[in-house]
N, C-alpha and C positions, 0 to 999 in steps of 0.2 A: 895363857888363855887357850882352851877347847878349841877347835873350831868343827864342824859338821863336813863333810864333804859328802853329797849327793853321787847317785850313781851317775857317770857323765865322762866327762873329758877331764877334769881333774881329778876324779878317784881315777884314769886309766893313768895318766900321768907317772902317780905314783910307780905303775908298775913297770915304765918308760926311762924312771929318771934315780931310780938305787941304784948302787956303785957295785956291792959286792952279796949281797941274800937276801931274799926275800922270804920270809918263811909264816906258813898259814898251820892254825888250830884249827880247826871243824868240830865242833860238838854236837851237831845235830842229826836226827838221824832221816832227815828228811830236808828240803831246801825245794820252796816253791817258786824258781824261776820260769817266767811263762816259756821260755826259751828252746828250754829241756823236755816239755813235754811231750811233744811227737819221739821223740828219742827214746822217751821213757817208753811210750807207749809200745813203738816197735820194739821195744828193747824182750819187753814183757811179753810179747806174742811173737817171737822168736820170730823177726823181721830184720831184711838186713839194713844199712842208716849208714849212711859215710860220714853223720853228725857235723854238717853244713854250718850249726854252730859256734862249734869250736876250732874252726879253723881258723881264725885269728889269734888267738889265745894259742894254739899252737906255733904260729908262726913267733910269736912274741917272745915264745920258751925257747924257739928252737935260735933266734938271733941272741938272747940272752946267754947260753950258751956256750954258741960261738965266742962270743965277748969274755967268759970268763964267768961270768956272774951264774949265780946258784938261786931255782926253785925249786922251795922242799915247803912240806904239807905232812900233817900230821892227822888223821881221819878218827876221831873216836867215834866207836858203832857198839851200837849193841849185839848181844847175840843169841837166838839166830839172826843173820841180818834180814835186815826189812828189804821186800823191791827196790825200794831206790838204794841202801845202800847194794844191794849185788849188782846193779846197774851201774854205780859210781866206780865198782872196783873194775867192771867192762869200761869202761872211759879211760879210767886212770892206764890200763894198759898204751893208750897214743900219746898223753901226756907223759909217763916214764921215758916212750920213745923218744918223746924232743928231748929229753932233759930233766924234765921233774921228778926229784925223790921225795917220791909220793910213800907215809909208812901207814900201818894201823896199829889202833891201840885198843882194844876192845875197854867197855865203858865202866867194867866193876873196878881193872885194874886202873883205869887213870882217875877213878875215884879213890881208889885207897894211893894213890901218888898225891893226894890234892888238888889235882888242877882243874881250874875254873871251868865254869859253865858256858861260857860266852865264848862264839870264833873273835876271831883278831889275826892282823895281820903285821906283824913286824918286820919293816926295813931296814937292813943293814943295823941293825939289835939297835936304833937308836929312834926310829918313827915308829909308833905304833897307832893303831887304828885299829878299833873298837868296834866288828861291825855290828850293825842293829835290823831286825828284822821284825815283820808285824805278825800278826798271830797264823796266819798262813804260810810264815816263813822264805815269804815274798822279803829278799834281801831289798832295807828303806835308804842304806847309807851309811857312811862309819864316821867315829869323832876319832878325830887324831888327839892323840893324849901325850901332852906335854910334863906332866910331873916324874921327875927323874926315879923317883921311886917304884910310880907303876910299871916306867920300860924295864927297868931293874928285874921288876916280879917278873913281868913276862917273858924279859930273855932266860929267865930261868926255869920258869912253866916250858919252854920250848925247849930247855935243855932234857928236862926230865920228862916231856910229851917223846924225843928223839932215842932217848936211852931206853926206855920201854916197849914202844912202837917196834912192829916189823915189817919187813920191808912187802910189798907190795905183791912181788913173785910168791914171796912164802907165806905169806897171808892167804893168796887166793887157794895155794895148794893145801895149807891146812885146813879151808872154808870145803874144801872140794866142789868148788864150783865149777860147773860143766862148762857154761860160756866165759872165759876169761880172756 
């Protein structure tokens, strides 16, 4: 059976208690967390931001890490990219620092690969979580999905999201973006 899990202490959980990988699809080209917005905002008006945010989330990668265990993300973007995504690849540079390999995949090519529409997150290629967002892209929650089939498809969407994808440094240098 499904289960739903809200944003909270049990979706962080998840990201607390895998053994050996965690690895995230992104498909979208925008994500409305109220969180990010002052960040975005300076980001865009070429403000500096020590992004007070995500300093838990990096602390989480960088102990992760240490431990052995693997965060990798896979970003499909359109292109040109939108503000937020030039903004997301200006982040991802602190996140690579803890530890996350973070790649991109621009959005024609991981269309002609097949892969789905939807982000998700898969743990240790055997938990997956489905996450759901509302029409603002205000992330609502993920359903952890238990049929052996779908984790199947998606350890294999994440094989072919990874073989595609490039890495993060040589993304922004192709994008030539000024603030990286």
């Amino acid at each position: 059976m499904n289960r739903f899990i809200e944003p909270g202490p049990d979706f962080r959980e998840l990201f607390l208690s895998f053994e050996h990988t965690a690895f995230r699809l992104e498909t979208r080209d925008h994500y409305g967390a109220p969180y990010e917005q002052e960040s975005l905002r300076r980001f865009l008006a070429d403000e500096p931001d020590d992004l007070p945010w995500m300093r838990s989330w990096l602390d989480m990668i960088r102990e992760a890490t240490a431990a052995g265990r693997l965060f990798s993300r896979v970003r499909v973007v359109s292109t040109p990219l939108t503000d937020y995504s030039r903004f997301g690849v200006w982040c991802s540079r602190f996140t690579t620092g803890a530890g996350e390999d973070i790649r991109y995949l621009e959005r024609g090519r991981a269309e002609d690969s097949g892969l789905p529409r939807h982000d998700y997150w898969l743990f240790d290629s055997r938990t997956l979580l489905k996450m759901h967002f509302d029409d603002s892209s205000v992330f609502l929650g993920g359903q952890i999905i238990e049929d052996p089939q779908e984790i199947v498809r998606h350890n294999h969407w994440r094989d072919v999201a990874r073989h595609h994808a490039v890495e993060r440094e040589a993304f922004a240098a192709e994008q030539r973006l000024q603030r990286v």
